[in-house]
C-alpha positions in Angstrom: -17.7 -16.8 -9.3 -16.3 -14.2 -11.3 -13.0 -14.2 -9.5 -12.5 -17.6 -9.7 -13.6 -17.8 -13.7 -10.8 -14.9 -14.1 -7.9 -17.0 -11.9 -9.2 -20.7 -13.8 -8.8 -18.1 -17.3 -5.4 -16.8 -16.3 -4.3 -20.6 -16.1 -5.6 -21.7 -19.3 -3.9 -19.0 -21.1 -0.3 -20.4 -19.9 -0.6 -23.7 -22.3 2.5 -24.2 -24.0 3.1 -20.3 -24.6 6.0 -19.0 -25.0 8.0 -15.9 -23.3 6.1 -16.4 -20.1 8.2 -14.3 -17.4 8.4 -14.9 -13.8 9.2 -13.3 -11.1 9.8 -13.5 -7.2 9.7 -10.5 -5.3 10.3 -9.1 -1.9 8.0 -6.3 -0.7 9.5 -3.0 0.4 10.3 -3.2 4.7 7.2 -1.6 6.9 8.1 0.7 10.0 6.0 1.9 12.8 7.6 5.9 14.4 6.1 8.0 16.0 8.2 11.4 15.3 11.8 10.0 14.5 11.4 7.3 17.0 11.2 3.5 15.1 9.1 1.2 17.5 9.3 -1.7 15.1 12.4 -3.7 13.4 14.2 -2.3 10.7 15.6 -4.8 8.0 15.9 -4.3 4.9 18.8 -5.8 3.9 18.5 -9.3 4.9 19.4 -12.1 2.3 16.2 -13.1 0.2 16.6 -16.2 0.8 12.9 -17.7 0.5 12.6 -16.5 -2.6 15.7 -17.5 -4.1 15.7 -21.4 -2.9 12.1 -21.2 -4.8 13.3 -18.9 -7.6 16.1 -21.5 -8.4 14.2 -24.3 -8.3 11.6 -23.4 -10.3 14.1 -22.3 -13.0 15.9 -25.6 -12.3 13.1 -27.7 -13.5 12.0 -25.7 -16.4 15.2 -25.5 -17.9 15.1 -29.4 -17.2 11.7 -29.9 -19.0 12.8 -27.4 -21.5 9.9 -24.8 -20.8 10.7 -21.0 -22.6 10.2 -19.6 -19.6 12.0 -16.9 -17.6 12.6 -17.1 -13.8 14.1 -13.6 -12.1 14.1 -11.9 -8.9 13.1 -8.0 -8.2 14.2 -6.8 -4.6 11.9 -4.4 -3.3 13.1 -4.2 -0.2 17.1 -3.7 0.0 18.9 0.2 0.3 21.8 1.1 -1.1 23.1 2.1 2.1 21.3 1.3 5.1 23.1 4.4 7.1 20.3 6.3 5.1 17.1 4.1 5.8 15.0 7.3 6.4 16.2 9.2 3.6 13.1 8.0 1.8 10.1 6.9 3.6 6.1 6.8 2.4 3.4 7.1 5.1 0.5 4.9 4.5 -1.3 5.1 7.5 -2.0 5.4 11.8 -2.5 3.0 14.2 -3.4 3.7 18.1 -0.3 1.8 20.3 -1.3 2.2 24.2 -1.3 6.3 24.3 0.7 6.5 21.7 -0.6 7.2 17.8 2.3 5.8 15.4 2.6 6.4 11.9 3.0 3.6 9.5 5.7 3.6 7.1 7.4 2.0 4.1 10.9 2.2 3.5 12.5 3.0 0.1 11.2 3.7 -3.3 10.0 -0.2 -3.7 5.9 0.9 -4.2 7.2 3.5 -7.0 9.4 0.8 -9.3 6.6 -2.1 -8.8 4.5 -0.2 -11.0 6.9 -0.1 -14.0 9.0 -3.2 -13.4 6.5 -5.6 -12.8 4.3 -4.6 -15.4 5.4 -7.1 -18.5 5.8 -10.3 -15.6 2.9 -12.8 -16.1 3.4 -15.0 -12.7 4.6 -12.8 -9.8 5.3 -14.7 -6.7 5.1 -12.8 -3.5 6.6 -14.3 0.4 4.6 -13.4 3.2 6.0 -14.8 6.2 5.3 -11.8 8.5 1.7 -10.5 9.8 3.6 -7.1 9.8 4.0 -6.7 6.3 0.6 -8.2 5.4 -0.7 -4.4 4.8 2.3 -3.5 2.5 1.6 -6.8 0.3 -2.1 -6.0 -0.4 -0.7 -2.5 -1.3 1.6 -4.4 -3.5 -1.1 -6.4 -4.9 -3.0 -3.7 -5.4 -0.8 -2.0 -7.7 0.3 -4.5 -9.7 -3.4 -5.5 -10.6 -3.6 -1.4 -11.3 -0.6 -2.0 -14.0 -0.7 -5.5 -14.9 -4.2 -7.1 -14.0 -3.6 -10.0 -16.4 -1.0 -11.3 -14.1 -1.1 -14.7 -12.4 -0.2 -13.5 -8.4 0.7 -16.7 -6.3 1.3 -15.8 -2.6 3.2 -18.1 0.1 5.1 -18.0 3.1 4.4 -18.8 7.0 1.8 -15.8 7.5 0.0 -16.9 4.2 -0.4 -20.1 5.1 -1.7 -19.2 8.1 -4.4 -18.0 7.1 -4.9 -18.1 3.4 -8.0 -16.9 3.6 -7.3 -13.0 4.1 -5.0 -13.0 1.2 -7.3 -14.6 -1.4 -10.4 -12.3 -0.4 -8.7 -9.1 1.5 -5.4 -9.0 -0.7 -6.4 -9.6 -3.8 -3.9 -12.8 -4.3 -4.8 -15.6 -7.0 -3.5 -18.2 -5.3 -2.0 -19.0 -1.8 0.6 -21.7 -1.5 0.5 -23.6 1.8 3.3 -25.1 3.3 7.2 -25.4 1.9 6.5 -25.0 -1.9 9.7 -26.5 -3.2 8.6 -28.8 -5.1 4.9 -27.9 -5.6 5.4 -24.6 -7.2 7.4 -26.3 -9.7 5.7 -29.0 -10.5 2.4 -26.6 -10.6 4.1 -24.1 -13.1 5.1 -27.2 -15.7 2.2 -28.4 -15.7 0.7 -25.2 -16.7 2.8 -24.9 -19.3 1.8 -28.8 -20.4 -1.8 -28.0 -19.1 -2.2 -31.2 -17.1 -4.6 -32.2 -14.7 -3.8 -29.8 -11.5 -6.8 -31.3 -9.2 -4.4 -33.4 -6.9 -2.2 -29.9 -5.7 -4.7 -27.1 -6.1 -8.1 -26.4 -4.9 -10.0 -23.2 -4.3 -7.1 -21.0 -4.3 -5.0 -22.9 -2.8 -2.1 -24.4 -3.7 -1.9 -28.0 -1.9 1.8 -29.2 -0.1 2.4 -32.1 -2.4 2.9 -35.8 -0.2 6.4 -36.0 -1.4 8.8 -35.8 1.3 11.5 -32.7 0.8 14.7 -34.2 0.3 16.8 -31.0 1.0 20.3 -32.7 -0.3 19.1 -33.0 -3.4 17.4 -29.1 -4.2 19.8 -27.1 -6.8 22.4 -24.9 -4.9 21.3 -21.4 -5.1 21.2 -19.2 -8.6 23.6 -16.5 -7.3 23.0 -15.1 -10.9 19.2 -14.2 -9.9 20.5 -11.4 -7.9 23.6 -10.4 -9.0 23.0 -6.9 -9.0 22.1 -6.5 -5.9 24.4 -9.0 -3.9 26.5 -6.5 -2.4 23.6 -5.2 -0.1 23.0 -8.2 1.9 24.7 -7.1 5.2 21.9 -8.4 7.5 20.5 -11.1 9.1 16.9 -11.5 10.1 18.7 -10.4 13.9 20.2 -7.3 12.7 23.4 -5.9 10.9 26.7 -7.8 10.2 30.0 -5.8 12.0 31.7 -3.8 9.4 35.2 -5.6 10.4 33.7 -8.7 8.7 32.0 -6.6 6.2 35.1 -5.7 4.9 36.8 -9.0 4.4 34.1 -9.8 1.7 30.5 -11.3 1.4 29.4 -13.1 4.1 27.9 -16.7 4.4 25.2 -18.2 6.7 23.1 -21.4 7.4 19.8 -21.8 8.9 18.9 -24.2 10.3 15.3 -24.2 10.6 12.7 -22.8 8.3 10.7 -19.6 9.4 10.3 -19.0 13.3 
């Protein structure tokens, strides 16, 4: 009861304030070695581009409805040089792999600037569309509720709607979107600006797919401007790196055409 008083509190608070800040994140990249061998993928450096199609649109329709709220990104997860991957890695952990005991790591110095650069955000949204990285987020959650525990932490992607469940009680989460949130997480976040009736796309923790069919042609091109210092890291692809004769040439372009896998 508690929980949910503290989440229904953190909802009230949002009516019509003003200087609200929110921010999308992706969660620094888990490995599993054992010595200097990596027995899981490595990406880091893949275009965020969950996060940015809901980044965008969420910032698309505030500005529409005139809300004085701020919409960024924070990437956790992208190295300056991916040549370097291991230069700094944090162990968090063991787990037994046939005969084989393989350390669990996280790449980069994401868990260190989550504690200061997330500390002034009031809704951080979080993806989670990997199993994998399940244990990095609750170590994510964790400290942002350590430096920020006033903050409104709403958690989507495949693996959280999957099983929403083990994110609202084992990860400490919120809220859990289910399903494509394009235009539910909009539509959620104005109306707790206008603190309207949310009944019909949230329940329990959960924030409900709304009935309205996604009309992809008409969702606001991306807002390159979300990550613009970090643009020039993307040389990935959720299959691995780009060839550095193409690299060279420029920034690199690519359409999906499916959502998740």
């Amino acid at each position: 009861m508690s929980e949910c008083c503290s989440v229904a509190a953190k909802i009230t608070r949002f009516r019509f304030s003003k200087g609200e800040k929110i921010v999308f994140i992706s969660v620094p990249t888990p490995i599993l070695m054992e010595g200097d061998k990596v027995f899981s993928p490595n990406r880091t450096n893949y275009f965020p581009i969950s996060q940015l199609i809901l980044a965008t649109s969420v910032k698309n329709r505030l500005d529409q409805e005139k809300v004085p709220w701020s919409v960024s990104f924070s990437d956790f997860k992208s190295l300056e040089n991916t040549n370097n991957w291991d230069k700094k890695i944090i162990s968090y952990g063991e787990v037994k792999y046939g005969d084989k005991m393989l350390t669990k790591y996280v790449i980069g110095d994401g868990l260190e600037r989550i504690k200061e650069e997330l500390s002034d955000k009031n809704i951080i949204c979080i993806t989670a569309n990997f199993t994998f990285e399940s244990n990095v987020i609750k170590k994510v959650i964790q400290l942002i509720k350590k430096e920020n525990k006033n903050s409104l932490i709403i958690v989507g992607g495949k693996d959280a709607s999957a099983r929403p469940d083990f994110y609202l009680a084992n990860n400490g989460a919120d809220i859990v979107a289910v399903g494509d949130s394009d235009l539910t997480l909009p539509e959620f976040i104005l109306r707790l600006y206008k603190g309207e009736n949310i009944d019909d796309i949230y329940e329990n923790g959960i924030l409900l797919k709304m009935k309205t069919k996604i009309n992809m042609n008409r969702l606001p091109f991306l807002d390159f401007s979300l990550i613009k210092g970090t643009l020039h890291r993307y040389n990935e692809s959720g299959g691995g790196g780009f060839l550095n004769s193409i690299l060279r040439n420029g920034n690199i372009a690519y359409f999906e055409t499916s959502r998740g896998c």
